[in-house]
N, CA, C and O of each residue as an XYZ file, in Angstrom:
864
protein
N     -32.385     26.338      4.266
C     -31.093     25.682      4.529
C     -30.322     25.577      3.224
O     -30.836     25.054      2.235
N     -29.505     25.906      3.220
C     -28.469     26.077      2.139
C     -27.469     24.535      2.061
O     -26.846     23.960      2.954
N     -27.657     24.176      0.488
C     -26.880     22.950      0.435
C     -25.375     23.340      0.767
O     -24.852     24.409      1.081
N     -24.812     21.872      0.548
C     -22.971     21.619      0.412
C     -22.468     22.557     -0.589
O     -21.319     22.887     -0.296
N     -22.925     23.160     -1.750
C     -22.740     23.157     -2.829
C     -22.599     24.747     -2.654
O     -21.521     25.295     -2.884
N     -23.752     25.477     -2.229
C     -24.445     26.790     -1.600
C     -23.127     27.411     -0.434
O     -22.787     28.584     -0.278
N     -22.694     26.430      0.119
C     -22.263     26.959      1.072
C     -21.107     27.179      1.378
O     -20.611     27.951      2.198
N     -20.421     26.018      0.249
C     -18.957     25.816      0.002
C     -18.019     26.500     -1.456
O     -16.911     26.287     -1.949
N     -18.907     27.192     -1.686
C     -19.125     28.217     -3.238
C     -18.697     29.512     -2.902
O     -19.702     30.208     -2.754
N     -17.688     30.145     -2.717
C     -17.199     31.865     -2.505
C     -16.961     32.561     -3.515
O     -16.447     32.078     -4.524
N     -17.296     33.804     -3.404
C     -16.671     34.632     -4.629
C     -14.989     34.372     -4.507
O     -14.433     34.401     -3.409
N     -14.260     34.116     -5.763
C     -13.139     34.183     -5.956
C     -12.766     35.301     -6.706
O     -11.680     35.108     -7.253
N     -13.156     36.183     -6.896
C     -12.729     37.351     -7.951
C     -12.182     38.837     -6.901
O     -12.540     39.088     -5.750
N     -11.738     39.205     -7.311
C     -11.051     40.535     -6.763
C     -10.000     40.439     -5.434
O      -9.031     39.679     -5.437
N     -10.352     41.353     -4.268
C      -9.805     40.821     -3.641
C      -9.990     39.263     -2.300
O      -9.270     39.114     -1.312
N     -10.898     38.539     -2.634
C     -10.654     37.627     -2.298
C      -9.858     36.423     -2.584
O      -9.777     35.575     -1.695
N      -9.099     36.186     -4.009
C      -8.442     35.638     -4.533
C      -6.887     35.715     -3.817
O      -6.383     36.838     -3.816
N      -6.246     34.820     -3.328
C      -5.102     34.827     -2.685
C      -4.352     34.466     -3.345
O      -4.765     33.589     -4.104
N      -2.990     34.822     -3.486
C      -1.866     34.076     -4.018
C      -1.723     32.953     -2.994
O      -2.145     32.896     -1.839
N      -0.869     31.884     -3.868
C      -0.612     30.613     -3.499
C       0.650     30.873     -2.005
O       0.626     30.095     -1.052
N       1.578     31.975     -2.062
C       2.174     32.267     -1.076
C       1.137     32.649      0.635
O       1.313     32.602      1.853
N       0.170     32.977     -0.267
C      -0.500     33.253      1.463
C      -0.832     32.540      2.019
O      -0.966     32.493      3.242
N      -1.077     31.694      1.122
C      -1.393     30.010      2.061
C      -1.423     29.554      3.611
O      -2.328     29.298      4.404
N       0.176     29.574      3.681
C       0.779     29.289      4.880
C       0.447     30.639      5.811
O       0.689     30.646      7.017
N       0.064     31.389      5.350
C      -0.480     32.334      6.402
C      -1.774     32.509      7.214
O      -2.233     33.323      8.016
N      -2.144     31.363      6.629
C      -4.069     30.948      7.178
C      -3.590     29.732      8.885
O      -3.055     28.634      9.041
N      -4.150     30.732      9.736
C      -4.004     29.944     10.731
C      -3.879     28.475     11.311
O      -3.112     28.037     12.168
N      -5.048     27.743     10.446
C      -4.808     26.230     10.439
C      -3.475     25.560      9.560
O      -3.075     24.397      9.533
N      -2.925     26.886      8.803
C      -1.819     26.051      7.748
C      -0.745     26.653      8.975
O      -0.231     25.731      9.609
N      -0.378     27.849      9.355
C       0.326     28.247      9.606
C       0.994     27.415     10.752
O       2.215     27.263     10.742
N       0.131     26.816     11.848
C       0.211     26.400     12.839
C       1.011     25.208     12.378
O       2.207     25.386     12.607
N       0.727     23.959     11.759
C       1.727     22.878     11.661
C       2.996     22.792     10.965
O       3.829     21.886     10.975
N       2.984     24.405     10.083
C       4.147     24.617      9.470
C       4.905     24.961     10.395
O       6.028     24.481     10.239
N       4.742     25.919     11.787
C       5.952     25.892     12.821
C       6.044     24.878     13.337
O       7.035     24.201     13.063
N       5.142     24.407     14.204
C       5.344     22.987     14.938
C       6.362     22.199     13.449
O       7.570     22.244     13.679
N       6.058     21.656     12.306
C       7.286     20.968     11.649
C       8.432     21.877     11.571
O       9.486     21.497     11.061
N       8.308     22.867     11.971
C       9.970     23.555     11.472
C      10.567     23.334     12.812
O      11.609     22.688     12.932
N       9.896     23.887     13.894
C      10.399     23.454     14.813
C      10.680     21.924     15.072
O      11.884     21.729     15.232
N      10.236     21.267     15.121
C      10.165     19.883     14.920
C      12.024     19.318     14.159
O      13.047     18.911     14.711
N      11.713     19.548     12.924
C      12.936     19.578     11.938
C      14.210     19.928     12.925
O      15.084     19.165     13.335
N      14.008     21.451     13.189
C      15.304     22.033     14.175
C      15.883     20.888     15.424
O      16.997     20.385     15.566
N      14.872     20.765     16.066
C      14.996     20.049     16.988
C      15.793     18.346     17.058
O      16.432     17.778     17.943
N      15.320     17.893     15.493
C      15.728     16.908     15.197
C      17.296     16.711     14.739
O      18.145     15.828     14.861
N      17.243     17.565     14.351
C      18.857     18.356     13.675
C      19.530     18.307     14.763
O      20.465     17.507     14.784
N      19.256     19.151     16.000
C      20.101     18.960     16.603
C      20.535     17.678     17.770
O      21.394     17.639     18.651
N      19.598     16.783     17.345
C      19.368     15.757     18.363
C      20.144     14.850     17.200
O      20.685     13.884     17.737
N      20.358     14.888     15.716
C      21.088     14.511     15.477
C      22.898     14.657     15.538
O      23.852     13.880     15.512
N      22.761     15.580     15.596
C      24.402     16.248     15.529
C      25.091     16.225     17.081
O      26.155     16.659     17.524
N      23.865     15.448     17.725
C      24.563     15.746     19.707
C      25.198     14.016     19.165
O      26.315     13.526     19.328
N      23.718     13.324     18.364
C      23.931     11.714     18.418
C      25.394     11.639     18.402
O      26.092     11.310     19.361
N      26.026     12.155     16.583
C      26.750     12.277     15.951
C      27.806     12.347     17.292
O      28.338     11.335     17.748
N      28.043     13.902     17.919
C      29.054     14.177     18.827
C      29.328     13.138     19.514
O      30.387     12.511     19.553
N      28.150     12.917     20.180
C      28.264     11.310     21.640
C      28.304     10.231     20.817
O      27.386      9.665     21.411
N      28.605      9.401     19.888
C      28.632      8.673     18.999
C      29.394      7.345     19.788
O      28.858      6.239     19.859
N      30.452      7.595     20.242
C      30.982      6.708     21.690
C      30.243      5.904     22.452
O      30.206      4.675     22.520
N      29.569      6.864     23.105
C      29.019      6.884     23.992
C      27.334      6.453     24.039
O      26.770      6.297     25.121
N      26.732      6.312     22.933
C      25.540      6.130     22.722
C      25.358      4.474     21.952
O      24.409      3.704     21.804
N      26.732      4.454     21.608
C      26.504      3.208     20.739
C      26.119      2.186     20.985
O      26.007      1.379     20.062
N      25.699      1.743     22.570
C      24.922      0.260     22.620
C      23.507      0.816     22.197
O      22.944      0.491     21.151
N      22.946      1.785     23.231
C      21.694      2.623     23.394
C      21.420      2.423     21.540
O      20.534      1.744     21.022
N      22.597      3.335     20.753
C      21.722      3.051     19.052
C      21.339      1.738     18.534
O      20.723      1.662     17.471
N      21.753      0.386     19.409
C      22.246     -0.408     18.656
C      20.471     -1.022     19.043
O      19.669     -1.674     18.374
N      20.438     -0.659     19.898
C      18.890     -1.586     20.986
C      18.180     -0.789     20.425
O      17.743     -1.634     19.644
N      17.589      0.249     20.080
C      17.527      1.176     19.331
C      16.817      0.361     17.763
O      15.659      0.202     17.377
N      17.767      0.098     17.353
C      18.043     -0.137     16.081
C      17.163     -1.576     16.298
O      16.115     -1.405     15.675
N      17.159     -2.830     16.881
C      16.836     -3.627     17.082
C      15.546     -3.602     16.961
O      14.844     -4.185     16.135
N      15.160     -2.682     18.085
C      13.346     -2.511     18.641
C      12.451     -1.925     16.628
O      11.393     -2.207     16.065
N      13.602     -1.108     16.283
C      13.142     -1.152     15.213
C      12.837     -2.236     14.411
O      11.720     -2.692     14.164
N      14.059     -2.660     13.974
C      13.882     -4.004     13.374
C      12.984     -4.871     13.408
O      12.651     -5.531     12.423
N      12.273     -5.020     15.024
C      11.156     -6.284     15.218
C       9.939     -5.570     15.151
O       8.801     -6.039     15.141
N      10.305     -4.355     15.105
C       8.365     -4.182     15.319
C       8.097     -2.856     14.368
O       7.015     -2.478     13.919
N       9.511     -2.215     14.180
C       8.943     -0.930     13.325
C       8.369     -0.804     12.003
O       8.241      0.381     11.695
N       7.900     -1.785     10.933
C       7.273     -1.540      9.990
C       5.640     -1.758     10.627
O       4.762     -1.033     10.159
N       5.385     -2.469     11.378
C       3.581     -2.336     11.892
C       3.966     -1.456     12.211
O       3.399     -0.550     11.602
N       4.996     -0.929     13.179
C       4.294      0.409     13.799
C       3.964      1.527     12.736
O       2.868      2.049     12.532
N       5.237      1.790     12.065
C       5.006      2.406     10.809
C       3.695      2.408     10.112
O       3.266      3.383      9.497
N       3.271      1.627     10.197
C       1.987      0.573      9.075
C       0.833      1.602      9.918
O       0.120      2.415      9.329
N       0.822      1.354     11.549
C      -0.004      2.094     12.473
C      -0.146      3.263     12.478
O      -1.267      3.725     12.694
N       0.907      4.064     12.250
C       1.354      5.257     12.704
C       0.609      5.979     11.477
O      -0.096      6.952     11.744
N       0.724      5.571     10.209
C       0.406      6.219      9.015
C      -1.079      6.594      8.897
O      -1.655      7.663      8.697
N      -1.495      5.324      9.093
C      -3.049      5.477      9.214
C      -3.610      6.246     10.174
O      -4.598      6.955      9.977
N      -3.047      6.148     11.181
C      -3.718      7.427     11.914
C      -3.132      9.233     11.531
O      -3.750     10.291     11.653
N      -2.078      9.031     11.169
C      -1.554      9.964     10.835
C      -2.498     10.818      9.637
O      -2.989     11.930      9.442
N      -2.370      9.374      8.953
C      -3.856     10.044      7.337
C      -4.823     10.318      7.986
O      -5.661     10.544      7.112
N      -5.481     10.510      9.292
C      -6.354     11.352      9.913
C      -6.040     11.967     10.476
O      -4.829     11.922     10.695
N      -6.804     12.962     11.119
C      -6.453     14.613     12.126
C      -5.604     13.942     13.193
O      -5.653     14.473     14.302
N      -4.969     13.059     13.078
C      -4.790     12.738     14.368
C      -3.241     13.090     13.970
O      -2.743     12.582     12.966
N      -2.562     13.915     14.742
C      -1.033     14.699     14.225
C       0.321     13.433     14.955
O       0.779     13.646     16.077
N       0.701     12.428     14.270
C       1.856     11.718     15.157
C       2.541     11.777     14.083
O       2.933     10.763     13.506
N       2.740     12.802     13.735
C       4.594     12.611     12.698
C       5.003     11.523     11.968
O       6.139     11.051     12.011
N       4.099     11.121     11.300
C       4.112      9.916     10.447
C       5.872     10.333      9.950
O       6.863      9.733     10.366
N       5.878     11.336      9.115
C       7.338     11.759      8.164
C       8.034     11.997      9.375
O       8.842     11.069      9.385
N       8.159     12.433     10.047
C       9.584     11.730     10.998
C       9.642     10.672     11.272
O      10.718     10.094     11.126
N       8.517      9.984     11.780
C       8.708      8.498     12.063
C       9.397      7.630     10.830
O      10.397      6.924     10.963
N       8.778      7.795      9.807
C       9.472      7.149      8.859
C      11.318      7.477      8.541
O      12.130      6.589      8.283
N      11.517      8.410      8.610
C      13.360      9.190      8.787
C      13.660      8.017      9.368
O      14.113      6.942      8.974
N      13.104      8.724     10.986
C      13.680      7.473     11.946
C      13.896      6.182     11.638
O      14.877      5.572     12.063
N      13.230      5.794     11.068
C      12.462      3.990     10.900
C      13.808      3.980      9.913
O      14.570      3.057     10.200
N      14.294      4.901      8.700
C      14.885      4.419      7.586
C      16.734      4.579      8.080
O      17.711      3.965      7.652
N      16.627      5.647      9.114
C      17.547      5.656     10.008
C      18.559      5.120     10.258
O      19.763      5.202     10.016
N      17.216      4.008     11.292
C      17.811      2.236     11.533
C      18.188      1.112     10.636
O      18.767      0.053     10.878
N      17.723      1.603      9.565
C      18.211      0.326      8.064
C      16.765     -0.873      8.089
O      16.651     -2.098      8.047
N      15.817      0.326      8.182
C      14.639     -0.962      7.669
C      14.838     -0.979      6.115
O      15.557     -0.226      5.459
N      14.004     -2.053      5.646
C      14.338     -1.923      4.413
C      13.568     -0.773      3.528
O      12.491     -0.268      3.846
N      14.293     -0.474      2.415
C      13.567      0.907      1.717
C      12.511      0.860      1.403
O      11.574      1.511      1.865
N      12.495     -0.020      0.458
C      11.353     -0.282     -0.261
C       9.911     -0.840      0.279
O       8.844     -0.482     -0.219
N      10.009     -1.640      1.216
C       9.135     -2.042      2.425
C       8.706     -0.823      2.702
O       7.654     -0.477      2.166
N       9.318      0.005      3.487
C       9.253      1.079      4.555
C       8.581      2.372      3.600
O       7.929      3.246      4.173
N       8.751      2.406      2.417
C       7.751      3.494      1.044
C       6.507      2.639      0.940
O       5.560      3.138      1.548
N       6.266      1.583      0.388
C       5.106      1.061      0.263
C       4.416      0.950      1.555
O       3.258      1.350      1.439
N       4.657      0.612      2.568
C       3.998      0.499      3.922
C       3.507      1.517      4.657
O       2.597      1.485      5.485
N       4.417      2.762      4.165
C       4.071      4.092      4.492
C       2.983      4.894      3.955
O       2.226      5.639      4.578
N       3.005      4.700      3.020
C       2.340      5.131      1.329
C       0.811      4.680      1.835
O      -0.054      5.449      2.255
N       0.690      3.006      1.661
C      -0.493      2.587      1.759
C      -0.674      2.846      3.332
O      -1.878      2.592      3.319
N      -0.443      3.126      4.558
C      -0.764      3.323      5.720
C      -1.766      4.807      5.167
O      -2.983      4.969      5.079
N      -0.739      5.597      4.911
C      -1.064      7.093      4.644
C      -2.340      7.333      3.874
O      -3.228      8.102      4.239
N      -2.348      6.634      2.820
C      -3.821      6.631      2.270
C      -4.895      6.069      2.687
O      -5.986      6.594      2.464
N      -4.759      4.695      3.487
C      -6.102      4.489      4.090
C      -6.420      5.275      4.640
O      -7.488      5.790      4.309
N      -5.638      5.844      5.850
C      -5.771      6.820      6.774
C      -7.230      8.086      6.015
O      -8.311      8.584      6.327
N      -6.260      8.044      4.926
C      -7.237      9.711      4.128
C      -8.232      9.215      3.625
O      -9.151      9.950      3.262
N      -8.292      8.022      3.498
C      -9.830      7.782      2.914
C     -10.473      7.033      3.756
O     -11.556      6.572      3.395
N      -9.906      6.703      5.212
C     -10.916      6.766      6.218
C     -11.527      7.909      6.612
O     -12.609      7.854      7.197
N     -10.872      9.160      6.323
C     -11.304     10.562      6.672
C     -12.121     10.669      5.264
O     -12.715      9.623      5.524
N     -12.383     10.846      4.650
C     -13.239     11.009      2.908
C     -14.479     10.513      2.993
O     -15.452     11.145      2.581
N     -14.585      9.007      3.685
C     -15.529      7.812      3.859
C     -15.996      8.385      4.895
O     -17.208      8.289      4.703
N     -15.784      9.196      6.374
C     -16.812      9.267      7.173
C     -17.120     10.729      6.989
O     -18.246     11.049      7.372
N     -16.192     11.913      6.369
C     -16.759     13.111      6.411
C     -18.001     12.776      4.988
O     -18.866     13.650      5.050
N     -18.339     11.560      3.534
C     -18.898     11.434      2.459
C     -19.936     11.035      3.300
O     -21.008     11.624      3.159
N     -19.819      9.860      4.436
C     -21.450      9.289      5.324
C     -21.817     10.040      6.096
O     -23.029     10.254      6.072
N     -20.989     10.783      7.123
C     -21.626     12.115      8.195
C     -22.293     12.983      7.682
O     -23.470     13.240      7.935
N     -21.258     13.759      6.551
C     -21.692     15.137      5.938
C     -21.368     16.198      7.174
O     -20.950     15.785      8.256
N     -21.547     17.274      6.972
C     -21.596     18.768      7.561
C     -21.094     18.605      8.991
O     -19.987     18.843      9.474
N     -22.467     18.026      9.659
C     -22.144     18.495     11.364
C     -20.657     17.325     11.947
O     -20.166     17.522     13.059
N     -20.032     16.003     10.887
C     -19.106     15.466     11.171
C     -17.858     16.263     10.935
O     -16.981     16.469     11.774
N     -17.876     16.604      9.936
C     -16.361     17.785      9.954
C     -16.372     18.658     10.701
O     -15.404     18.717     11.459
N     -17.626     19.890     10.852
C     -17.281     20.728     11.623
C     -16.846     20.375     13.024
O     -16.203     21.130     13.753
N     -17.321     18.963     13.387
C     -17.088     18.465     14.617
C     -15.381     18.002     14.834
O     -14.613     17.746     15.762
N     -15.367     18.076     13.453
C     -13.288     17.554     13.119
C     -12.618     18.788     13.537
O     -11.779     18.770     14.438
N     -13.081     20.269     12.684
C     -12.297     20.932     12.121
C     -12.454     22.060     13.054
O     -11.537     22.696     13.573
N     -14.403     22.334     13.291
C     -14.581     24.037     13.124
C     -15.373     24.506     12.183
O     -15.551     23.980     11.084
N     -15.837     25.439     12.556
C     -16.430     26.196     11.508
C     -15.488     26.793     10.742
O     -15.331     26.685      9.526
N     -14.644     27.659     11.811
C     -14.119     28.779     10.564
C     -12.540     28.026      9.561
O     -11.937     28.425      8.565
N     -12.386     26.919     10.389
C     -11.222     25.953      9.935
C     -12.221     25.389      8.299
O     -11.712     25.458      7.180
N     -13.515     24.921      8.533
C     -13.850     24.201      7.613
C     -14.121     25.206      6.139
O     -13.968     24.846      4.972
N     -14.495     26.340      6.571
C     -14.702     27.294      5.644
C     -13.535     27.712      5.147
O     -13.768     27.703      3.938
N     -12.051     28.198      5.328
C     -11.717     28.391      5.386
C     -10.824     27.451      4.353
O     -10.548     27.890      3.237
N     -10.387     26.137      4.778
C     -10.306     25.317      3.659
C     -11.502     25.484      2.332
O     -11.251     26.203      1.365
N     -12.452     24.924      2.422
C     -13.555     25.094      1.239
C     -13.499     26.172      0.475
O     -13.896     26.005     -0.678
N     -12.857     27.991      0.974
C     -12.502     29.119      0.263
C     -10.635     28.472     -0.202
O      -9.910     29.389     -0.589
N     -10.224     27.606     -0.177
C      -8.703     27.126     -0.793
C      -9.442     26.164     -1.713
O      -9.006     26.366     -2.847
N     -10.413     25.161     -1.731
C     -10.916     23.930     -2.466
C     -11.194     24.873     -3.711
O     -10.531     24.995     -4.741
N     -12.425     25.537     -3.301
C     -12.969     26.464     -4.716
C     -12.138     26.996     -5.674
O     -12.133     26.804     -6.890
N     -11.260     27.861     -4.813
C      -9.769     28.633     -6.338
C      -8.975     27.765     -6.583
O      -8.478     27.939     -7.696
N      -8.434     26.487     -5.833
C      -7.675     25.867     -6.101
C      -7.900     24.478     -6.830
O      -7.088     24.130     -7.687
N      -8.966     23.690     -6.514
C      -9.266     22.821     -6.503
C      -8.193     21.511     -6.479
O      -7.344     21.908     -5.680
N      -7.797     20.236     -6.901
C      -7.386     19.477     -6.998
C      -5.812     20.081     -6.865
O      -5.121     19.550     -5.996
N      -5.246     21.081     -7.617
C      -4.337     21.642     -7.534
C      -3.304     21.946     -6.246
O      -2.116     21.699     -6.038
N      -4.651     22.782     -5.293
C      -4.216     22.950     -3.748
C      -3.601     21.402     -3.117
O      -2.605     21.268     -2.407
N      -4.587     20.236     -3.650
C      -5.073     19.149     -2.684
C      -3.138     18.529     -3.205
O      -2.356     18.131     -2.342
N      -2.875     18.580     -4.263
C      -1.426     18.100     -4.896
C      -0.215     18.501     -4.052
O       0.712     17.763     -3.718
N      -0.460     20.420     -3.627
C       0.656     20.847     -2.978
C       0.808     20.191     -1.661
O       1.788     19.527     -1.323
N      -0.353     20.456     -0.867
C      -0.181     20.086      0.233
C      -0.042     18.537      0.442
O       0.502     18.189      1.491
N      -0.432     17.644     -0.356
C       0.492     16.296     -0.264
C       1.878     16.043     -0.927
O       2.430     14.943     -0.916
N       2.447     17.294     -1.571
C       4.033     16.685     -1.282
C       4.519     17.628     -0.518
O       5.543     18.096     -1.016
N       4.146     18.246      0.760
C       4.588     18.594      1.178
C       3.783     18.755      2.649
O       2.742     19.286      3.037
N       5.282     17.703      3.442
C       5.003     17.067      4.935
C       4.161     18.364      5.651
O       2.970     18.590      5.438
N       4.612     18.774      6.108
C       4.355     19.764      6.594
C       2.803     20.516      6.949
O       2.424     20.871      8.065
N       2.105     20.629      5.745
C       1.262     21.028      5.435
C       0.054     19.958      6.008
O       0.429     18.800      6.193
N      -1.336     20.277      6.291
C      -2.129     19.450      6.828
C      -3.164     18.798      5.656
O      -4.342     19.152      5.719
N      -2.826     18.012      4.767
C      -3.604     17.715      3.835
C      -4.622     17.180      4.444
O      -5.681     17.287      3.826
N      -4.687     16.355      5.975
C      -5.638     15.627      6.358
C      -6.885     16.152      6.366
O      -7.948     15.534      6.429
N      -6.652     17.692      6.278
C      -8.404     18.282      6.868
C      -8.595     18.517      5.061
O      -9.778     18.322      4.782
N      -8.093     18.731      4.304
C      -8.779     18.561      2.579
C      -9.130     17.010      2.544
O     -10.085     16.857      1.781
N      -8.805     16.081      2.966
C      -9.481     14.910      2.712
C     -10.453     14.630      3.111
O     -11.236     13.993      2.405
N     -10.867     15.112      4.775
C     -12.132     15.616      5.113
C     -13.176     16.312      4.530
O     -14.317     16.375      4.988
N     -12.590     17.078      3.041
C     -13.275     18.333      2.732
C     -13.719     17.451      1.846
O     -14.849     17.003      2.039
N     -13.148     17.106      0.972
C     -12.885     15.962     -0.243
C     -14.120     15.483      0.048
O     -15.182     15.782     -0.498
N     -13.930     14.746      0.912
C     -15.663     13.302      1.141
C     -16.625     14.552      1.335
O     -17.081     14.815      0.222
N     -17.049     15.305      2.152
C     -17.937     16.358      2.333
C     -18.667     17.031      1.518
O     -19.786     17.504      1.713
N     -17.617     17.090      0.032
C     -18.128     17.590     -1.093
C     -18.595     16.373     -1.879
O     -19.659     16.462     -2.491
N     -17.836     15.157     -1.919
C     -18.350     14.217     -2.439
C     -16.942     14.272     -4.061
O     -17.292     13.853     -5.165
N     -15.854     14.700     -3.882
C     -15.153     14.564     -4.634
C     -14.955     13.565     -5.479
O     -15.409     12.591     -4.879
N     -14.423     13.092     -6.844
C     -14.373     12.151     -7.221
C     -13.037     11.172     -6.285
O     -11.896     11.589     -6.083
N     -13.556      9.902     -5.861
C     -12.832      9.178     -5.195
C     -11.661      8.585     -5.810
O     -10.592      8.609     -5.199
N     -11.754      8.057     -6.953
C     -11.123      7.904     -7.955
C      -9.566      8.925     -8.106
O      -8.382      8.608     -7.989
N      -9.964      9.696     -8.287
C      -8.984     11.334     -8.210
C      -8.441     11.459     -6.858
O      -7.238     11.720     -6.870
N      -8.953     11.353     -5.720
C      -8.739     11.256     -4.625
C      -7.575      9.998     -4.206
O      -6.540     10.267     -3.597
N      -7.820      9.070     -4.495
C      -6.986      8.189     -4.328
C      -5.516      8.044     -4.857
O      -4.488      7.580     -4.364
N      -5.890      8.740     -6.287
C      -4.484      8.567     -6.938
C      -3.786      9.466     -6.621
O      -2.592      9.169     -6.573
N      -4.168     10.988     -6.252
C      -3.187     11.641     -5.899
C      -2.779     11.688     -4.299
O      -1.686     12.130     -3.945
N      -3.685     11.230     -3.441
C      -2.878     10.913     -2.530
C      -1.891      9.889     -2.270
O      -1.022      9.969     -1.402
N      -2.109      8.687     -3.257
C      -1.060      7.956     -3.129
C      -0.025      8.300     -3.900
O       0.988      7.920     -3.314
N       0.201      8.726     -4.724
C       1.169      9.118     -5.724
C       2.209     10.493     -4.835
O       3.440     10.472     -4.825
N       1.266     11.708     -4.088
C       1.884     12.477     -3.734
C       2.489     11.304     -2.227
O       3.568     10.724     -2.102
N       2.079     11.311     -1.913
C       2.805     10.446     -0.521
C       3.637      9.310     -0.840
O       4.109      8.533     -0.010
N       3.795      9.257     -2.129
C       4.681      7.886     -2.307
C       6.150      8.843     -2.680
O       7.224      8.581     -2.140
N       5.962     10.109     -3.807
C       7.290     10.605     -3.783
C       7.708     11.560     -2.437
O       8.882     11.894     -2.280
N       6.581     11.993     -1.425
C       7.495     12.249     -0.008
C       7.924     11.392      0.487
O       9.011     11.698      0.979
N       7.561     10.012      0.715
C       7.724      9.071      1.421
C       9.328      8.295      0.929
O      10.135      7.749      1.682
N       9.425      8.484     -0.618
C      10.670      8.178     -1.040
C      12.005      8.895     -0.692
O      13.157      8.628     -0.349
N      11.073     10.128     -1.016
C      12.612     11.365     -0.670
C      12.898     11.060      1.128
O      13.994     10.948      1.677
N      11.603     10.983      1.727
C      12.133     10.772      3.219
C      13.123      9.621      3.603
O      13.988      9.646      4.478
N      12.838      8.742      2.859
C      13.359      7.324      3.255
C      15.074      7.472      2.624
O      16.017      6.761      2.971
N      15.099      8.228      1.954
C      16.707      8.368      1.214
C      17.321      8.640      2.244
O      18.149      7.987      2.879
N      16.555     10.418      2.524
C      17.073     11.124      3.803
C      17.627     10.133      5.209
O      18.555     10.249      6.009
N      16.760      9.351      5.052
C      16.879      8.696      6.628
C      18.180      8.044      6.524
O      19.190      8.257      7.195
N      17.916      6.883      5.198
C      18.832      6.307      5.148
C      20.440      7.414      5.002
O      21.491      6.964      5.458
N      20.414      8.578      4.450
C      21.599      8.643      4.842
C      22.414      9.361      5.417
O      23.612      9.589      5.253
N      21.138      9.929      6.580
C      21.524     10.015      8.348
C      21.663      8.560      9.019
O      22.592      8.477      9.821
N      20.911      7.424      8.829
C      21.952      6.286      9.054
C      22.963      6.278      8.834
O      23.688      6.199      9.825
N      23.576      6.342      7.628
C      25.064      5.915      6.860
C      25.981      7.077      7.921
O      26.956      6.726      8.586
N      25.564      8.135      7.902
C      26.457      9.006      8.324
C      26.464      8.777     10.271
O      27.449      8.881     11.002
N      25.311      8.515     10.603
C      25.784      8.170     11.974
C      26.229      6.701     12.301
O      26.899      6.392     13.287
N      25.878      6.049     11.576
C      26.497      4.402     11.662
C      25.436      3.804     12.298
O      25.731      3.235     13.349
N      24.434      3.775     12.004
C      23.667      3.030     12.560
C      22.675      1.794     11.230
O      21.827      0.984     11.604
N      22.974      1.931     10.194
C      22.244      1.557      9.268
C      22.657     -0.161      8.856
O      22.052     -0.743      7.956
């Protein structure tokens, strides 16, 4: 039986070495990069109908806006943490939305931030106590390998891109992270650090698709 170490170890030399562009061409990356583009599109235009019907929608934004107000930073708070696991609910749109409505900024980054990281180091903490047959049970085989051939050439490096950038599924490297037994330490700071400057740039954004639709 071949250790963690044995098994998660690939040749990186010749042509197995990928440029950083192919990335998004590995099936598990590829897949949530359309679903968010599509996603994005969709939102775009569900903004620009808002915008058009703007008349006409304005109690609907206003109740809207309210439901936010009373309950949307737990939910937010909720949403993140599961989000920091495989579990896919659009944490970064939710937050747009949330900043949208005129929660407050700074609340709505820190609440996000720390949601987002427990989340990943609830995934770190049970793939570090399961080991092996718990991820593959997350991921897959060829999903889990597949990451672990990005961990090896990339290391910490990979784990940076894909947390500032939504899109991308950092959740299953945090899985990988505990599995290998990564330093936790390292782990922590860059997921909070990378999710604190998406979480900022998102919250601008939101806020000023609020300003511009009047809802803020």
């Amino acid at each position: 039986m071949m250790s963690n170490h044995e098994v998660y170890t690939t040749t990186v030399n010749g042509k197995s070495e990928e440029k950083l562009s192919d990335v998004v061409r590995i099936p598990w990356v590829k897949k949530p990069v359309t679903l968010g583009s599509v996603v994005a599109v969709v939102c775009l235009i569900i903004v620009l109908t808002l915008k058009a019907l703007d008349f006409n929608i304005r109690y609907l934004l206003l109740d809207v806006k309210a439901f936010f107000e009373s309950y949307g930073l737990l939910g937010i708070f909720i949403a993140t943490i599961l989000a920091g696991t495989v579990i896919p609910l659009g944490s970064p749109a939710l937050v747009v939305v949330a900043a949208s409505f005129g929660l407050p900024p700074i609340l709505l980054i820190i609440i996000a931030t720390v949601g987002f990281t427990i989340g990943m180091a609830i995934n770190y903490g049970l793939a570090y106590r399961f080991g092996r047959p718990y991820v593959v049970k997350k991921l897959g085989e060829n999903k889990l390998k597949s990451a672990s051939n990005l961990w090896v050439k990339r290391g910490w490096i990979i784990y940076i891109i894909f947390g500032l950038i939504p899109i991308l599924p950092v959740e299953v490297l945090s899985l990988l992270c505990g599995l290998l037994k990564a330093r936790f330490d390292i782990f922590l700071v860059l997921t909070f650090t990378t999710r604190l400057v998406v979480f900022t740039v998102l919250v601008y954004f939101g806020g000023q698709i609020g300003v511009w639709l009047g809802t803020t």
